[in-house]
C-alpha positions in Angstrom: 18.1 -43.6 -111.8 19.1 -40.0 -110.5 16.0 -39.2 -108.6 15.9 -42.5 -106.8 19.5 -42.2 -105.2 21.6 -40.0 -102.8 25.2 -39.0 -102.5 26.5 -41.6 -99.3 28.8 -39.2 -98.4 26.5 -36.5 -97.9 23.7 -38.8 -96.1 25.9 -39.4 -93.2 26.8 -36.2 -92.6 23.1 -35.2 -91.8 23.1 -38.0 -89.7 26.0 -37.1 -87.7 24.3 -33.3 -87.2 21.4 -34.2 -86.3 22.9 -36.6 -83.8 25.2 -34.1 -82.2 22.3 -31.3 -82.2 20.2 -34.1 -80.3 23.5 -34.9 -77.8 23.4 -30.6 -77.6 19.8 -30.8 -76.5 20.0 -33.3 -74.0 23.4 -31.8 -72.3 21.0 -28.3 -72.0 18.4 -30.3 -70.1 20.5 -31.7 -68.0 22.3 -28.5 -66.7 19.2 -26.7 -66.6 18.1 -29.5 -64.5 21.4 -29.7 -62.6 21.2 -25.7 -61.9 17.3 -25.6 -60.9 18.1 -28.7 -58.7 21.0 -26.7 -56.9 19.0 -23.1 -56.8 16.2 -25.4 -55.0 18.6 -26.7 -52.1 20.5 -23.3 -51.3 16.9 -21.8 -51.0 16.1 -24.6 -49.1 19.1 -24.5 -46.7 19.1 -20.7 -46.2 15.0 -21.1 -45.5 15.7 -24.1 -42.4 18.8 -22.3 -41.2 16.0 -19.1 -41.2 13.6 -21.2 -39.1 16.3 -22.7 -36.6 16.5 -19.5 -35.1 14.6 -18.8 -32.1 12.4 -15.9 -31.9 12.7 -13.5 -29.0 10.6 -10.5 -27.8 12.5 -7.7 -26.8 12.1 -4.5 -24.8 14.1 -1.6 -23.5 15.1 -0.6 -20.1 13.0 2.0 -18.8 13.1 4.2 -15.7 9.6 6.2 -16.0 6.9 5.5 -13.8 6.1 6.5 -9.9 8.6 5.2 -7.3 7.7 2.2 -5.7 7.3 1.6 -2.0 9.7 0.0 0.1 8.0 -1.7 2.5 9.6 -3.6 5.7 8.4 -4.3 9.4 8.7 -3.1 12.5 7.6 -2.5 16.1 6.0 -0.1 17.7 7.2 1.4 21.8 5.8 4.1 24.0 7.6 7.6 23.5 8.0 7.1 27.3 7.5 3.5 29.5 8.8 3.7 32.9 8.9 0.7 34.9 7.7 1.3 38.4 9.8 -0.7 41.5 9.6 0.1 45.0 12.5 2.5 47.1 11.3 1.1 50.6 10.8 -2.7 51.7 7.5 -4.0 52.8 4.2 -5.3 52.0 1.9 -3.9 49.7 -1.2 -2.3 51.5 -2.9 -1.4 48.6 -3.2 -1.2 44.6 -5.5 1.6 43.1 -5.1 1.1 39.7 -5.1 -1.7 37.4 -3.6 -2.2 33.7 -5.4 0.3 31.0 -5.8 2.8 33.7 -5.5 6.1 32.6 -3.6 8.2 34.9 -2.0 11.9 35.6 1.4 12.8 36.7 1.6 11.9 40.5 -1.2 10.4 41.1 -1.2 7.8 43.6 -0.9 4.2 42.3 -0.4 1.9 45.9 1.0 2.5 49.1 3.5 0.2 50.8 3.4 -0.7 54.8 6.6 -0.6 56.0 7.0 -1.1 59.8 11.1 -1.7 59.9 11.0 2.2 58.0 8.4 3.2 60.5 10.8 2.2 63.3 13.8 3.4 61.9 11.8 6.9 61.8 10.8 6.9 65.3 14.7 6.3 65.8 16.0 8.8 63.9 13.5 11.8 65.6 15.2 10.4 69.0 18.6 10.9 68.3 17.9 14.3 66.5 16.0 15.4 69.5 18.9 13.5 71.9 21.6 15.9 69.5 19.6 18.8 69.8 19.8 18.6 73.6 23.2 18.4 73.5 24.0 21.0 71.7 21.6 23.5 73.7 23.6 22.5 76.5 26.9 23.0 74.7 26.1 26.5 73.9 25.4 27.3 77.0 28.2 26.2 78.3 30.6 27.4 76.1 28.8 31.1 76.6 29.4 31.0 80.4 33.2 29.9 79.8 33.8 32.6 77.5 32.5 34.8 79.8 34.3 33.5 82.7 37.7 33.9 80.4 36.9 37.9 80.3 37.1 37.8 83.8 40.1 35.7 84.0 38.5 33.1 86.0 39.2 30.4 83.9 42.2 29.3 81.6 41.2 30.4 77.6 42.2 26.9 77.0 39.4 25.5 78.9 37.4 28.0 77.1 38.5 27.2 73.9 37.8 23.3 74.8 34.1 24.9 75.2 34.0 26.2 71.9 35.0 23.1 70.1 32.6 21.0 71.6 29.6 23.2 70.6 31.3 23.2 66.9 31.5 19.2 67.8 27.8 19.3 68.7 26.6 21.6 66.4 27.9 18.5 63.5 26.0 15.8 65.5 22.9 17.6 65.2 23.2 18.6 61.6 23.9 14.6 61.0 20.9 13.9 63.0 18.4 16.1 61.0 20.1 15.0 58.0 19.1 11.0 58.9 15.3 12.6 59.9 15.8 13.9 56.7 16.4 10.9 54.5 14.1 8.4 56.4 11.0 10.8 56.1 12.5 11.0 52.1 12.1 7.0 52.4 9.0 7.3 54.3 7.3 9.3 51.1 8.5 6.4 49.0 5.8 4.2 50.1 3.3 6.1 48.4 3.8 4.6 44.3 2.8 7.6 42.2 3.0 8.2 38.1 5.8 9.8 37.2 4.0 11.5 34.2 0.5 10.9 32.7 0.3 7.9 30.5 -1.7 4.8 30.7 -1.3 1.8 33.1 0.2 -1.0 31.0 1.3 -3.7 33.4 0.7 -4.4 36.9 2.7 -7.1 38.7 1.8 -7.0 42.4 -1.0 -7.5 44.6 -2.0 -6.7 48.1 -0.2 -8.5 51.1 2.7 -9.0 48.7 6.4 -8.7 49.7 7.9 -5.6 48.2 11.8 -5.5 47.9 13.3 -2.4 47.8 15.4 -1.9 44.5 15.0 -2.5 40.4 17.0 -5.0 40.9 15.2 -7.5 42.9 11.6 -8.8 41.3 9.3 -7.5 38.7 8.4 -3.8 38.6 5.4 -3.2 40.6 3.9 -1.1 37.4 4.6 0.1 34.4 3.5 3.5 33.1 3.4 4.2 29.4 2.7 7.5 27.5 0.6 6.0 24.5 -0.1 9.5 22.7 3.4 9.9 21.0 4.6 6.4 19.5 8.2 5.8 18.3 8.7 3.0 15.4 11.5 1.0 14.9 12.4 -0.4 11.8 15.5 -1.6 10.4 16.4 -0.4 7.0 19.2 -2.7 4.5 22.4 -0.8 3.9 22.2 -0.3 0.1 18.8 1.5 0.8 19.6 3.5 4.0 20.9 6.4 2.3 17.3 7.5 0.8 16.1 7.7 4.3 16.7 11.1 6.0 15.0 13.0 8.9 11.6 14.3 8.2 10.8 11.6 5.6 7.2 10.5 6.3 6.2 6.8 6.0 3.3 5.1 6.6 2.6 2.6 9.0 -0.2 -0.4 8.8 -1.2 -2.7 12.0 -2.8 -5.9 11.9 -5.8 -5.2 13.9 -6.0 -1.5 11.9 -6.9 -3.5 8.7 -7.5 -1.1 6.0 -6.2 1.9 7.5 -2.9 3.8 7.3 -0.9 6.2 10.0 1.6 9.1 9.1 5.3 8.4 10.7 8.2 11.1 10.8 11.8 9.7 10.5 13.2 11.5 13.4 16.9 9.8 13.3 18.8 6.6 12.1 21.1 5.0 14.1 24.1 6.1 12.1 25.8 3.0 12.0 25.2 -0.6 10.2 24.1 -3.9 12.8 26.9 -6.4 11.7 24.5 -9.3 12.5 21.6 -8.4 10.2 23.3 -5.7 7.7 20.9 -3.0 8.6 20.5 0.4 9.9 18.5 1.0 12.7 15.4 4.4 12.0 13.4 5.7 14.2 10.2 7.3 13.6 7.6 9.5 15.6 4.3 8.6 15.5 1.0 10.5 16.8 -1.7 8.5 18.6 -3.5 10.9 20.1 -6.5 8.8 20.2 -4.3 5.7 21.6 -5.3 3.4 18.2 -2.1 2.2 17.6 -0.5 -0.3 20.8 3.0 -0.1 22.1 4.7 -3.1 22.0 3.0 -4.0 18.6 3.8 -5.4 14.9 3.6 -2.5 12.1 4.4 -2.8 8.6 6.6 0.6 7.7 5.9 2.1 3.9 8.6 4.7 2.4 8.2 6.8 -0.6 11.9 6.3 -1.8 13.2 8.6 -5.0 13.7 7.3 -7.8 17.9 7.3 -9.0 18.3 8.9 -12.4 21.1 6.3 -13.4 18.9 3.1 -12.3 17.2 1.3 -15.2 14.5 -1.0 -14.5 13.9 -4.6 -16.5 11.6 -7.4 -15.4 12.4 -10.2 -13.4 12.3 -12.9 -16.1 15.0 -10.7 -18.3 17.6 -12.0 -15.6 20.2 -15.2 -16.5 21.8 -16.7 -13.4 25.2 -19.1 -14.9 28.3 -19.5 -13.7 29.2 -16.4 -15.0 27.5 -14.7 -12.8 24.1 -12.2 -13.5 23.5 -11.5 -16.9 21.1 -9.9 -19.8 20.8 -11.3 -22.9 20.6 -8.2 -25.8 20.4 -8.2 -29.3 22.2 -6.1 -31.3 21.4 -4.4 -34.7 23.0 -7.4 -37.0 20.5 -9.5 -35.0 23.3 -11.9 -32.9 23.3 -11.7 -29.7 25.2 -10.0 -26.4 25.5 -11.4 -23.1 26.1 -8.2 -20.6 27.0 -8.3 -16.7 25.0 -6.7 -14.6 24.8 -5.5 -11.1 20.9 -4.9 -9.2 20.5 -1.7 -7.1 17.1 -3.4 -5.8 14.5 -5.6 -6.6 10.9 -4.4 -6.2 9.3 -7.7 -6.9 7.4 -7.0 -10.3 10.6 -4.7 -11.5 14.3 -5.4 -10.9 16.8 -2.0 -11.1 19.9 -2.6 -13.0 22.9 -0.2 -11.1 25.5 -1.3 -13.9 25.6 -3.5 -17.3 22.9 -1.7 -19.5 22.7 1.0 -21.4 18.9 2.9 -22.1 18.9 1.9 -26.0 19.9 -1.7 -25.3 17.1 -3.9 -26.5 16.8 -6.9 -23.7 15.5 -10.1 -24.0 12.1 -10.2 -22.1 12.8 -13.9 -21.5 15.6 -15.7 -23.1 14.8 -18.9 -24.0 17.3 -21.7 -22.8 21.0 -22.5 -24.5 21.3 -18.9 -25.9 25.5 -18.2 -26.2 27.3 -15.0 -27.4 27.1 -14.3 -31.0 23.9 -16.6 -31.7 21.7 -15.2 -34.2 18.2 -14.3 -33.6 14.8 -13.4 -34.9 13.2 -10.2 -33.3 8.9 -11.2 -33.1 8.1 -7.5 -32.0 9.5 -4.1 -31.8 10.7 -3.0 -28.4 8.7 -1.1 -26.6 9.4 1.7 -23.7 8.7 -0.5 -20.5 8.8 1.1 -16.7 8.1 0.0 -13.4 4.1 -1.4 -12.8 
């Protein structure tokens, strides 16, 4: 019956369609699988390799900001100290003074008893009077042979004999006064005076003790020290001597001045570099009219320094130390970074100034983390700010 019944032919071609759109379905689910499953691992390796690297802060090398101290100690001396030794041998008869003394110029400090000088003295007035005897008598003579010569009585050779030993006497006597002379000198060195006011600072003998004539033979007897003027010593490094010039003021700290500062005045440098220590030797004048600052003591010398234009100034922690020497790690503008030499004009402690190696718009690492090479990519956390010295 014709309703009941298909062509065969025409039966299995449907079949065959509708199997190959069903293979055509399945084939598009599998490469839009296939495609979304790739698109899902390149995201996934571009988003680790993102997070593998290291975030760094970064700043830029500034030179803004006050100049900061250099500090470095010292000593202090007396503008003038003049040990005191004895000029005559003897025993000490007495001391009137003792150490922090204030005295004047010539003022008597102790007198010396010296008997051999006292002796020697009594000598010495002898033979002058014994020469001047002589040569009274010599000039007598020779006028009465001169005389005697005008009246031909006597040879002018005999006269002349006359004359030369007045001349001859004459000499002894001048010899003789000058020996008077220098043992009264000697005698007036038993009286110790100050050679200019100061203050007594030391004071090494006593009554009854042997003196020994000479500096050097024994301690001084005393020392004498003008406290009102001070001179400070302090020795500058080379690479920072040539910001210190005359009139340059500083300021000086003591330890038992806590609190409280003094004014020094660079007054010279010693113009040359110590080979032992690499430094260069300033002295400064210090004022103390009031005498609170000690010769002889500790000081801690403070100098305003100026600030170089060409210095740039990082912190501490931006510095790598390798075998390669001392570097900064930078990051340039495609994010990788740049390992630059550089060379430090002087560390200040919270600051370090960069001479060479770094430019002003270079952004450097705050503090590189460890393992960082040339060319490694980064991720900047903040923008750089302007940093100077604190």
């Amino acid at each position: 019956m014709p309703s009941d019944s298909h062509p065969p032919g025409i039966s299995r071609r449907a079949l065959r369609l509708g199997l190959l759109a069903l293979l055509l379905a399945a084939g598009a689910v599998l490469a839009v699988g296939f495609s979304t499953r790739s698109s899902d691992a390149a995201r996934l390796r571009e988003r680790a390799a993102d997070q593998s690297r290291p975030t760094v802060a970064v700043i830029q090398p500034g030179a803004a900001g006050a100049p900061p101290a250099l500090e470095l100690p010292g000593r202090l001396e007396a503008n003038f100290r003049a040990p005191i030794y004895a000029r005559v041998s003897g025993y000490l008869k007495r001391w009137l003074v003792d150490i922090g003394t204030p005295v004047k110029a010539g003022q008597l400090l102790a007198e010396i008893e010296a008997p051999d000088l006292d002796q020697q003295l009594v000598q010495a007035e002898a033979d002058l009077a014994t020469a001047r005897s002589n040569l009274a008598l010599a000039e007598t003579t020779s006028r009465r042979w001169q005389a005697l010569v005008a009246k031909d009585l006597v040879s002018r050779q005999e006269a002349e004999d006359k004359a030369g030993d007045l001349v001859t006497k004459r000499s002894i006597a001048a010899a003789a006064q000058a020996n008077l002379d220098r043992f009264l000198a000697l005698k007036g060195f038993t009286r110790i005076v100050a050679p200019f006011g100061g203050v007594v600072t030391a004071r090494s003998t006593d009554v009854g003790a042997l003196i020994n004539a000479g500096s050097g033979i024994g301690p001084e007897l005393f020392v004498v020290s003008d406290i009102r003027r001070l001179r400070g010593y302090v020795s500058v490094p080379q690479n920072q001597s040539r910001f210190i010039r005359r009139g340059l003021v500083a300021r000086i700290s003591v330890p038992d001045q806590p609190g409280r500062e003094f004014p020094a005045t660079v007054e010279t440098t010693s113009q040359a570099v110590n080979a032992a220590s690499g430094s260069v030797l300033v002295q400064l004048a210090v004022e103390n009219p009031k005498g609170e600052l000690l010769p002889g003591g500790f000081a801690r010398f403070s100098f305003e320094l100026p600030r170089d234009g060409n210095v740039l100034t990082i912190p501490p922690s931006a510095l790598l130390f390798g075998k390669s020497g001392l570097r900064v790690a930078t990051v340039g503008a495609d994010g990788r970074i740049a390992l630059k030499p550089v060379t430090i004009a002087r560390d200040l402690g919270a600051a370090v100034e960069i001479a060479t190696g770094l430019a002003p718009g270079d952004r450097v690492i705050e503090s590189p983390p460890d393992g960082l090479a040339e060319g490694d990519l980064v991720r900047v956390a903040t923008p750089a700010p302007a940093t100077g010295p604190k």
